[in-house]
TORPA-301728 format. One line per 4 residues: number of its first residue (from 1); their letters; for each residue x, y, z negated of N, C-alpha, C. Coordinates in pm, 1 decimal, m for minus. Example, Ala and Ser with C-alpha at 12.3 -4.5 7.8 and 13.67 -1.06 7.14 Angstrom:
2
1> AS> 1319.0,m569.0,m780.0,1230.0,m450.0,m780.0,1320.0,m330.0,m780.0  1285.0,m225.0,m708.0,1367.0,m106.0,m714.0,1290.0,3.0,m787.0
REM end
This chain:
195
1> XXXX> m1674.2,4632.2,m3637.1,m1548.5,4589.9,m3697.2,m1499.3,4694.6,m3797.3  m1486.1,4798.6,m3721.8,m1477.0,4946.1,m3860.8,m1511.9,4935.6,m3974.0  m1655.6,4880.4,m3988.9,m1743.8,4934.1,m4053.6,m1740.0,4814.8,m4150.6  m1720.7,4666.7,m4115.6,m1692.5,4577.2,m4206.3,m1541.7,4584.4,m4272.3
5> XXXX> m1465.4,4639.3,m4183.3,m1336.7,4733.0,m4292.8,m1334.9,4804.1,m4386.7  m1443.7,4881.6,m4351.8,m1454.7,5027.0,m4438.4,m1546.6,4951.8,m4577.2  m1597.4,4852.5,m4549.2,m1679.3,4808.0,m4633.2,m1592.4,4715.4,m4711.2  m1520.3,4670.2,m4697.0,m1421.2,4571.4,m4759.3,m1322.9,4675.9,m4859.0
9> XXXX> m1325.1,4761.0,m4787.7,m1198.3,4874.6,m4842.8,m1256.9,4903.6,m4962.7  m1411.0,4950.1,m4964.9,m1530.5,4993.6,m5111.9,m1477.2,4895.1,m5146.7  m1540.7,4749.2,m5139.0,m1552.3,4679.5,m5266.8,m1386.3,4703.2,m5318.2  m1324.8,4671.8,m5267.5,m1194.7,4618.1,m5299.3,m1151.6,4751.7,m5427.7
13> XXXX> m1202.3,4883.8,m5358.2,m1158.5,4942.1,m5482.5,m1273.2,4971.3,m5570.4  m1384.6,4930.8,m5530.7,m1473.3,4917.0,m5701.0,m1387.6,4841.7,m5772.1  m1338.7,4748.6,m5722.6,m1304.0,4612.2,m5819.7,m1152.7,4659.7,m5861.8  m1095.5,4737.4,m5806.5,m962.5,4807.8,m5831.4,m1010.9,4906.2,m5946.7
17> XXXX> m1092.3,4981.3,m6008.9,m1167.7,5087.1,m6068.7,m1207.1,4948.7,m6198.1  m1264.1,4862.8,m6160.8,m1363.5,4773.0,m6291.7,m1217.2,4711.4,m6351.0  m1124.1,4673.6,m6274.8,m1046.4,4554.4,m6366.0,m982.1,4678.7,m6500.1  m945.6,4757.5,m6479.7,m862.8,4830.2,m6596.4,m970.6,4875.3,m6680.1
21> XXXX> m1075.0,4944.1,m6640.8,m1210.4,4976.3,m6735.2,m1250.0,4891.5,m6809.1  m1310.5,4740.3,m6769.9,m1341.1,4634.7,m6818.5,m1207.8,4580.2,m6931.3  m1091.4,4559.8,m6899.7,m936.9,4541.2,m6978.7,m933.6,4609.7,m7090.7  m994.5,4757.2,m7033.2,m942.4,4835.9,m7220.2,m1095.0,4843.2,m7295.3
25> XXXX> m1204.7,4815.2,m7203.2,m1308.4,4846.5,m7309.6,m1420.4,4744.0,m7313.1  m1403.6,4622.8,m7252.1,m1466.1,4532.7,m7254.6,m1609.6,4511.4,m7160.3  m1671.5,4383.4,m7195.0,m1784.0,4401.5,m7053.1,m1865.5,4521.3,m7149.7  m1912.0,4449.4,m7264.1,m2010.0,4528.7,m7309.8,m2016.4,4704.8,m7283.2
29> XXXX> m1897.3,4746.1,m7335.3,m1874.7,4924.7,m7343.2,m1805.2,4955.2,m7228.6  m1849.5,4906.1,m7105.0,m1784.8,4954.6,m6966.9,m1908.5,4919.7,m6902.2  m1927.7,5079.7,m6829.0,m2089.1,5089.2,m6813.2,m2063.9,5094.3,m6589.5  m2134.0,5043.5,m6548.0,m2162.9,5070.5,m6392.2,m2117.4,5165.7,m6373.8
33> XXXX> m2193.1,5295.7,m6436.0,m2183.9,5457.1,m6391.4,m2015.7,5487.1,m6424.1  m1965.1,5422.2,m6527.2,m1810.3,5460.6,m6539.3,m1754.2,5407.4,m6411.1  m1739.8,5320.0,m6362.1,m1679.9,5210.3,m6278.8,m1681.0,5335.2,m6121.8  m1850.3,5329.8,m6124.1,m1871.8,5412.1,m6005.9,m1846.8,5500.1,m5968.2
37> XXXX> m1844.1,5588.4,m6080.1,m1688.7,5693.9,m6095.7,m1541.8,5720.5,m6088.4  m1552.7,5605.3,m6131.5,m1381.1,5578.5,m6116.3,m1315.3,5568.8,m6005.8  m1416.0,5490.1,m5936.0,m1417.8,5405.4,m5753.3,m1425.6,5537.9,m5678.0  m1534.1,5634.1,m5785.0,m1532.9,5745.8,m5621.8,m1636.0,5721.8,m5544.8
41> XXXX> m1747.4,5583.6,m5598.2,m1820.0,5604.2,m5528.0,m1977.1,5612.9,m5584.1  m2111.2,5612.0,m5523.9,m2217.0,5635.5,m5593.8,m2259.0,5550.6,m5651.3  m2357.0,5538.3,m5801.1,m2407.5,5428.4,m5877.3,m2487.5,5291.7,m5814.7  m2527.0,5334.2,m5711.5,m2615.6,5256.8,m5651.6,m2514.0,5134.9,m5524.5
45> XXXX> m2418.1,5281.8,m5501.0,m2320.9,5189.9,m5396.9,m2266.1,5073.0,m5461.2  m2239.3,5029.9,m5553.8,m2178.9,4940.3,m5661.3,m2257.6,4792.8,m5633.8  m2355.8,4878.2,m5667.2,m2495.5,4683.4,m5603.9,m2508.4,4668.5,m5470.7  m2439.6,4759.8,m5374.0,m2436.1,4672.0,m5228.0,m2361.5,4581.4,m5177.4
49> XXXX> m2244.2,4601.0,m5307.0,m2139.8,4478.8,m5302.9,m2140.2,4341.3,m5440.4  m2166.1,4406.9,m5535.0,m2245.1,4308.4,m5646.2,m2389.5,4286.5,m5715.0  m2407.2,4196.5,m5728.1,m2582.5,4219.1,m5754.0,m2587.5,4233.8,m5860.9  m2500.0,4269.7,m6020.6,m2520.3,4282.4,m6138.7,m2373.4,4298.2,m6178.5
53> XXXX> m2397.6,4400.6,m6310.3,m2252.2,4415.2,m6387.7,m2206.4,4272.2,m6370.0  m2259.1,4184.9,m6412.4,m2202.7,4044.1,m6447.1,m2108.9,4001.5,m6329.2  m2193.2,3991.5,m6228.7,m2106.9,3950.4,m6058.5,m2008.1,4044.7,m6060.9  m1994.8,4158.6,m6110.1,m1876.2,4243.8,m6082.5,m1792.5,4203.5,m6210.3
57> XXXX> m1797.3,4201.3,m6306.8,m1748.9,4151.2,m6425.7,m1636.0,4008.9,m6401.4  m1753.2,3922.2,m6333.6,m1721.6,3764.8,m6296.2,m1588.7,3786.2,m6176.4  m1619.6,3908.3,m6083.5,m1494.1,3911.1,m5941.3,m1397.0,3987.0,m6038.4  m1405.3,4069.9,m6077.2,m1293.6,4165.4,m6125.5,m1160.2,4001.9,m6209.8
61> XXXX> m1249.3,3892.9,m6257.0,m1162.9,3834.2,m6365.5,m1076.2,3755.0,m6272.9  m1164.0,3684.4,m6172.8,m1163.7,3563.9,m6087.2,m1057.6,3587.5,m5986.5  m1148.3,3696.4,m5913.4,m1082.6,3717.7,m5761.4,m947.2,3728.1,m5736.2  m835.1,3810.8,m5874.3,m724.7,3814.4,m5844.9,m600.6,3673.8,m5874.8
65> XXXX> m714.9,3542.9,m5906.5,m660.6,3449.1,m5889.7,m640.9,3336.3,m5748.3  m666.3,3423.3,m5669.9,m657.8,3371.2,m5553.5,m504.2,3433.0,m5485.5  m436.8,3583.9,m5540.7,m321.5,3573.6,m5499.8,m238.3,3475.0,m5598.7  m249.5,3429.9,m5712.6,m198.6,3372.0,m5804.3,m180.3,3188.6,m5704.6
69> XXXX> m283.0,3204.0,m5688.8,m337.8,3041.3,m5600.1,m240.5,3042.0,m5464.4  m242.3,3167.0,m5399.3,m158.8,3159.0,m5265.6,m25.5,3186.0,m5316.7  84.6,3210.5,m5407.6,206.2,3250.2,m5464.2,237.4,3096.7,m5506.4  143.0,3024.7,m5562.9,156.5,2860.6,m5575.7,150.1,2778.1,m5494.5
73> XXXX> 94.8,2779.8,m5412.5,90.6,2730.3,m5265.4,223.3,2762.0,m5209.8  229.6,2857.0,m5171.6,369.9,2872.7,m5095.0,509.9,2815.4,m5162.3  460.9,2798.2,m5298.3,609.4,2767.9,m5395.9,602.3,2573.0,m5387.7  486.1,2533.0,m5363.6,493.5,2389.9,m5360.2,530.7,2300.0,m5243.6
77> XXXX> 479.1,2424.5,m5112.2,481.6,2371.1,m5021.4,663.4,2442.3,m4914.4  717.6,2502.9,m5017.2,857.9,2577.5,m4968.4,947.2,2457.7,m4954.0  1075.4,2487.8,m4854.1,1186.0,2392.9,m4894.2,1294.2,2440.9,m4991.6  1369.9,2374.7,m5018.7,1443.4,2378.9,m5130.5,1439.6,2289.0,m5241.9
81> XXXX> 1570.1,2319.2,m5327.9,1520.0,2247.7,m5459.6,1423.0,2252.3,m5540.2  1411.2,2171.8,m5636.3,1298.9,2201.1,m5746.5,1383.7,2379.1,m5810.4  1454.9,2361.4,m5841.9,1532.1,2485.3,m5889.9,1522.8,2599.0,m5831.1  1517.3,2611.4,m5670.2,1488.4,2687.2,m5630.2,1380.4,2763.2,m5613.4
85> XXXX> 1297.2,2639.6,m5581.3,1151.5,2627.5,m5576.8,1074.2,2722.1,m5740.4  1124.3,2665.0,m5817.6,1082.6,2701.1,m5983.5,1119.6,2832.8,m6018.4  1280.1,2879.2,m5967.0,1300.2,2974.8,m5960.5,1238.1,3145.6,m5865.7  1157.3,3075.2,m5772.7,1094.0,3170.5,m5706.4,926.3,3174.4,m5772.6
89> XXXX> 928.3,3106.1,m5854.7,773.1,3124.4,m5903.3,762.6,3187.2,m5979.4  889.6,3185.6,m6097.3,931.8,3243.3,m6195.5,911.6,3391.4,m6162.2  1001.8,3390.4,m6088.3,1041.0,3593.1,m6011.4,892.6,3653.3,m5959.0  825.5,3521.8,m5911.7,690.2,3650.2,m5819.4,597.0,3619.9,m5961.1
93> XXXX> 601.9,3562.0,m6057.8,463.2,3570.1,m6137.9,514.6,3668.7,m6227.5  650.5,3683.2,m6262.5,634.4,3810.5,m6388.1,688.7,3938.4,m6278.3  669.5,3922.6,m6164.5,693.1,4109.2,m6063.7,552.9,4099.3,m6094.0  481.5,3984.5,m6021.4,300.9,4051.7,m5976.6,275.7,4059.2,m6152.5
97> XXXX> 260.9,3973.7,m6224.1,208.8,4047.9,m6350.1,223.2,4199.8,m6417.8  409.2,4205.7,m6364.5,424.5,4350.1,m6428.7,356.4,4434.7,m6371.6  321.9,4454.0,m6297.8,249.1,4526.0,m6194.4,122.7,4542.5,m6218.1  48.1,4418.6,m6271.2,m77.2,4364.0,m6256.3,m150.7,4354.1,m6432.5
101> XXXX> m127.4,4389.9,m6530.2,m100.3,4323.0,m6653.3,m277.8,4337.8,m6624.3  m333.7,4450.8,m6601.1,m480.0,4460.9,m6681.3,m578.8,4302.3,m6614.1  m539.9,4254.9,m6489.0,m571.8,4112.7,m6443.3,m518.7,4000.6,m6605.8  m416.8,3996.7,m6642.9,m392.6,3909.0,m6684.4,m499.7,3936.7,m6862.7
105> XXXX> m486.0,4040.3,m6917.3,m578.0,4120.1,m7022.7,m733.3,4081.2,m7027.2  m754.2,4106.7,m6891.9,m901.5,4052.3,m6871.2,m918.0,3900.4,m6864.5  m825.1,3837.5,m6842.6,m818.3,3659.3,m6861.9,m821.0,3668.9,m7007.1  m700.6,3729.9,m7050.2,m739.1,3718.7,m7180.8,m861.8,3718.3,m7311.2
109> XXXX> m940.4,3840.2,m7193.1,m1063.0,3885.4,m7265.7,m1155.3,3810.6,m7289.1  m1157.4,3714.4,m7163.0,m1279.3,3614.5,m7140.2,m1163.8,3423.1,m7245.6  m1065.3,3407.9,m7225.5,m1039.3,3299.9,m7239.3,m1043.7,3311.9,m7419.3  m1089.8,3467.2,m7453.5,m1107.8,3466.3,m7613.4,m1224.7,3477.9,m7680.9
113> XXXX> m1337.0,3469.7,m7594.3,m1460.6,3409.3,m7585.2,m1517.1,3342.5,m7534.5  m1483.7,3215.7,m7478.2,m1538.6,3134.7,m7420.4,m1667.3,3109.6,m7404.1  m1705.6,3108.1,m7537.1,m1858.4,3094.3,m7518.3,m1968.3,3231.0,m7506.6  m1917.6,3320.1,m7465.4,m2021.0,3437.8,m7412.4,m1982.8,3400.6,m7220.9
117> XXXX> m1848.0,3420.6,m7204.7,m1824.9,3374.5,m7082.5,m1810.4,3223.4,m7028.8  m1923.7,3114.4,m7043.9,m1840.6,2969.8,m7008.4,m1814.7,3011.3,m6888.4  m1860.2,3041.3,m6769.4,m1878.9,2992.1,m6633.2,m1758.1,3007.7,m6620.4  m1728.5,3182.3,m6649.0,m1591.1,3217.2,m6600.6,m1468.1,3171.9,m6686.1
121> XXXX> m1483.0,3121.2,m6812.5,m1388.9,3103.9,m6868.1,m1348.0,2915.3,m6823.5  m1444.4,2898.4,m6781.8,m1425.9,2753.5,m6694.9,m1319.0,2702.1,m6592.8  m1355.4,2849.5,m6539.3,m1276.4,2856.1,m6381.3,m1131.2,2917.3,m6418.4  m1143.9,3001.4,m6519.1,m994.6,2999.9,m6615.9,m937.8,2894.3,m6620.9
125> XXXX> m975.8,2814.0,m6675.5,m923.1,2647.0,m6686.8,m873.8,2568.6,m6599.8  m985.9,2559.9,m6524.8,m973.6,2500.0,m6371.4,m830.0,2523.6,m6321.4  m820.9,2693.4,m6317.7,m698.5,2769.0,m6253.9,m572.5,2674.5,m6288.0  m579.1,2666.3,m6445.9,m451.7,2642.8,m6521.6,m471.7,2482.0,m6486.5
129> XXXX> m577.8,2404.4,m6471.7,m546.7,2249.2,m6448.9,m481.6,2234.7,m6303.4  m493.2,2343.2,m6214.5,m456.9,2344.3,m6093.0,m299.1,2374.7,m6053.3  m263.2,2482.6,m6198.5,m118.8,2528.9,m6197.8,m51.3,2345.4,m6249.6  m111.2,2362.0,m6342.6,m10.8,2196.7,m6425.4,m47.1,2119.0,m6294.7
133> XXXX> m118.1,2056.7,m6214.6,m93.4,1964.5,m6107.8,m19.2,2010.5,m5995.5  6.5,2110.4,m5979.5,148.0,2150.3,m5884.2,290.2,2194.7,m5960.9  249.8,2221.6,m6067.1,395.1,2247.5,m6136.4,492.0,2103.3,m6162.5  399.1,2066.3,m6196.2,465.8,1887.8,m6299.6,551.6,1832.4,m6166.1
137> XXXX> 425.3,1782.7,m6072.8,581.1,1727.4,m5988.6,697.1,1782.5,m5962.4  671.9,1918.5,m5913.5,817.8,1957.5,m5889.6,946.5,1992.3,m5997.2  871.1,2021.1,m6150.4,917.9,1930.2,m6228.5,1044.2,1808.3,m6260.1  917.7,1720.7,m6228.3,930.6,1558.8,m6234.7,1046.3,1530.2,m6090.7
141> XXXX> 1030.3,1623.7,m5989.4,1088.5,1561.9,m5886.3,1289.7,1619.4,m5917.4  1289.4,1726.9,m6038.1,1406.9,1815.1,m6049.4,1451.4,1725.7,m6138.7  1371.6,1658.4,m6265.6,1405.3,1549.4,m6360.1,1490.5,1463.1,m6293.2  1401.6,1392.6,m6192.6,1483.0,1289.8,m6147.4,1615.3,1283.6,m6064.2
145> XXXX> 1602.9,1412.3,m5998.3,1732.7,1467.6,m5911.6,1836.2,1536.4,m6005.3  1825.9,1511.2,m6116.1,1941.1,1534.3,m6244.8,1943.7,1773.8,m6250.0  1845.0,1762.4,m6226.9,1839.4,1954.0,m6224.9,1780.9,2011.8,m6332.2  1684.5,1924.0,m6385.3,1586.9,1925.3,m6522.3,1590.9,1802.1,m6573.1
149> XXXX> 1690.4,1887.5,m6716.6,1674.0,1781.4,m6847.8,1529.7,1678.6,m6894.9  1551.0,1574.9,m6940.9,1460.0,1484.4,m6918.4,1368.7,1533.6,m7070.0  1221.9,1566.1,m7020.3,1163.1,1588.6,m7125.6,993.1,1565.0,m7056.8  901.8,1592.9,m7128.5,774.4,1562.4,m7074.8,729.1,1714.9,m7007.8
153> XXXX> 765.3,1656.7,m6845.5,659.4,1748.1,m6756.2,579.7,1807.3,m6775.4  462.0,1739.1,m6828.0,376.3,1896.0,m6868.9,390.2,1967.9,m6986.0  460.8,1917.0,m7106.9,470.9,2013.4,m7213.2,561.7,2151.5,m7177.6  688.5,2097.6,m7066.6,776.6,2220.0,m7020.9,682.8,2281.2,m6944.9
157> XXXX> 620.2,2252.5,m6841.5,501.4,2364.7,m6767.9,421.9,2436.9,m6893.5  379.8,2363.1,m6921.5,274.2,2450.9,m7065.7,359.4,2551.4,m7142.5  507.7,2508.7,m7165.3,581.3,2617.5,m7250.8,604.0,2735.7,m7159.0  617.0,2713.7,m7011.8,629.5,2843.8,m6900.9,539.4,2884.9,m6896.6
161> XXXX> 377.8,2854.4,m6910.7,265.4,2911.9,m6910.6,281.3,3018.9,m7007.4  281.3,2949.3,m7134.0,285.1,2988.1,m7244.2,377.2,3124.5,m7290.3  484.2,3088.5,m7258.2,605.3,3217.8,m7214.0,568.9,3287.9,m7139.1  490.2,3289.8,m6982.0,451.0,3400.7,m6885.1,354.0,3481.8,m6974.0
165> XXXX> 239.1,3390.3,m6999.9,135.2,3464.8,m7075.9,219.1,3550.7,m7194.7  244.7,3520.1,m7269.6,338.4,3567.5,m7412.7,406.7,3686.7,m7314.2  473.6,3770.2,m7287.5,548.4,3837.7,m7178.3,497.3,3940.2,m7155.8  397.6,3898.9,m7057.3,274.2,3945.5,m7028.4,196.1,4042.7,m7086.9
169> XXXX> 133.8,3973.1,m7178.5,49.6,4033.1,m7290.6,141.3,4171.7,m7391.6  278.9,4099.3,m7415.0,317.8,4170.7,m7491.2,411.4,4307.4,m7464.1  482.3,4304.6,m7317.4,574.1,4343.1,m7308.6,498.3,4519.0,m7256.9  517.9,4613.5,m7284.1,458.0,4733.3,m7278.6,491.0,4825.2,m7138.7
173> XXXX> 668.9,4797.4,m7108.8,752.3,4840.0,m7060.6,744.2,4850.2,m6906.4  712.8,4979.0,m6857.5,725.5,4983.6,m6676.3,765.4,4821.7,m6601.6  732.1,4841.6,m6468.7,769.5,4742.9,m6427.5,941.4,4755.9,m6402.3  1021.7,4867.7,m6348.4,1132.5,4881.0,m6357.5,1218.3,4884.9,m6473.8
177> XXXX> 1154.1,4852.4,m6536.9,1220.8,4819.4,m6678.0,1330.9,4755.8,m6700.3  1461.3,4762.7,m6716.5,1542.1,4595.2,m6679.9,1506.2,4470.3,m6762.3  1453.6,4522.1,m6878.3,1386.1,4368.3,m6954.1,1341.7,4302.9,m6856.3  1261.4,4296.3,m6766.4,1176.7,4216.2,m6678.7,1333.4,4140.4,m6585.5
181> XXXX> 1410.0,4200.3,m6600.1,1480.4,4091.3,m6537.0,1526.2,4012.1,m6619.3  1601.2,4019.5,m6712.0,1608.0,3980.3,m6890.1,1500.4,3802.1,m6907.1  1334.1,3908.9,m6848.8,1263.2,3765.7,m6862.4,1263.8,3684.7,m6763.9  1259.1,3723.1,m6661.7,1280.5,3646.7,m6515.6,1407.5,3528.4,m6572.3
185> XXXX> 1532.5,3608.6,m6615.2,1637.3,3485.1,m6644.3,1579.3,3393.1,m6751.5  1537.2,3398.1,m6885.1,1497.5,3349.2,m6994.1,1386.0,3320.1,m6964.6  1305.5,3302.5,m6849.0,1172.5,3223.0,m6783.2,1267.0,3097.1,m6731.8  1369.5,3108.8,m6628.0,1423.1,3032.6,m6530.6,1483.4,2953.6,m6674.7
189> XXXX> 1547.9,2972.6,m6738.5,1593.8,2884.9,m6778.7,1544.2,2774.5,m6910.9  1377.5,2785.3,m6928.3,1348.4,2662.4,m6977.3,1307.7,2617.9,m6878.4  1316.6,2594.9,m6730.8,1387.2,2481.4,m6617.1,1458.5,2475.1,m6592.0  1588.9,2486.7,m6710.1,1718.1,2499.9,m6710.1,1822.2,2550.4,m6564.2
193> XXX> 1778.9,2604.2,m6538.3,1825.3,2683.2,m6428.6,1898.5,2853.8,m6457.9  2043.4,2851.2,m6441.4,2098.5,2931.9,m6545.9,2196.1,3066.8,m6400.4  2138.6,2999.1,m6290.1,2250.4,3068.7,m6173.2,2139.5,3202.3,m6121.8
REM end
């Protein structure tokens, strides 16, 4: 049991070591031996958890969309209003991003070559067809309960995408920054939600 801990603990921070390496210098000019360094651990230890730059390349982009996946889950399946509901998705996607930007950088990296990366830039997609089919209803369900102005469901999800990403990408500033609360409000409120 230790020992599959201790082993979980490596990968977890190879892949803690590859996402910012890979973010500022790409797959190409981000070499194993940097990574393995970074991690702290030996060149060789690196392939007992991935079988090629690529598989490590492919988890570093992927894997941290599974807290993204469980932060959506919990927001669809919460009680409350749509407002409320919208409003707590708002708050945990631009904390974990501020926190997190070189995850979102490396989406970027791959969703701006698609065609060197399909597989992964696929599952990019996927992600986002998965966000618009849980966003829209609750949405659609705030539309109809008079909380959200009547407009087309997925173009307002796509403009919050669009705004998180935009944010994201651009905003430079610590996470304690007070801008980030600034965006948190001016996120909430193209679901017109102003309290």
């Amino acid at each position: 049991m230790k020992r599959e801990q201790n082993m979980l603990e490596k990968r977890a921070k190879i892949l803690e070591a590859a996402i910012p390496l890979f973010a500022d210098n790409g797959f190409s000019a981000t070499t194993v031996a940097t990574i393995a360094k970074q991690a702290g651990v030996g060149f060789g230890t690196v392939f007992n958890y991935f079988v090629s730059k690529e598989d490590l390349f492919k988890a570093a982009v992927i894997e941290p969309l599974d807290e993204q996946r469980e932060i959506l889950k919990k927001i669809v399946m919460a009680q409350g209003t749509p407002h409320e509901r919208l409003k707590k998705m708002v708050i945990c996607h631009l904390q974990h991003f501020s926190n997190h930007r070189n995850q979102m950088r490396l989406m970027f990296y791959v969703l701006g070559q698609p065609e060197r990366f399909p597989e992964i830039a696929e599952e990019l997609f996927a992600f986002a067809r998965d966000f618009f089919a849980a966003v829209v209803p609750i949405v659609e369900e705030g539309q109809t309960n008079g909380e959200i102005p009547a407009c087309d469901p997925l173009g307002l999800s796509w403009s919050y995408f669009a705004y998180i990403n935009g944010v994201v990408m651009t905003m430079l500033d610590p996470p304690d920054d007070p801008k980030w609360e600034q965006f948190i409000l001016h996120g909430c409120r193209l679901f017109g939600i102003t309290d």
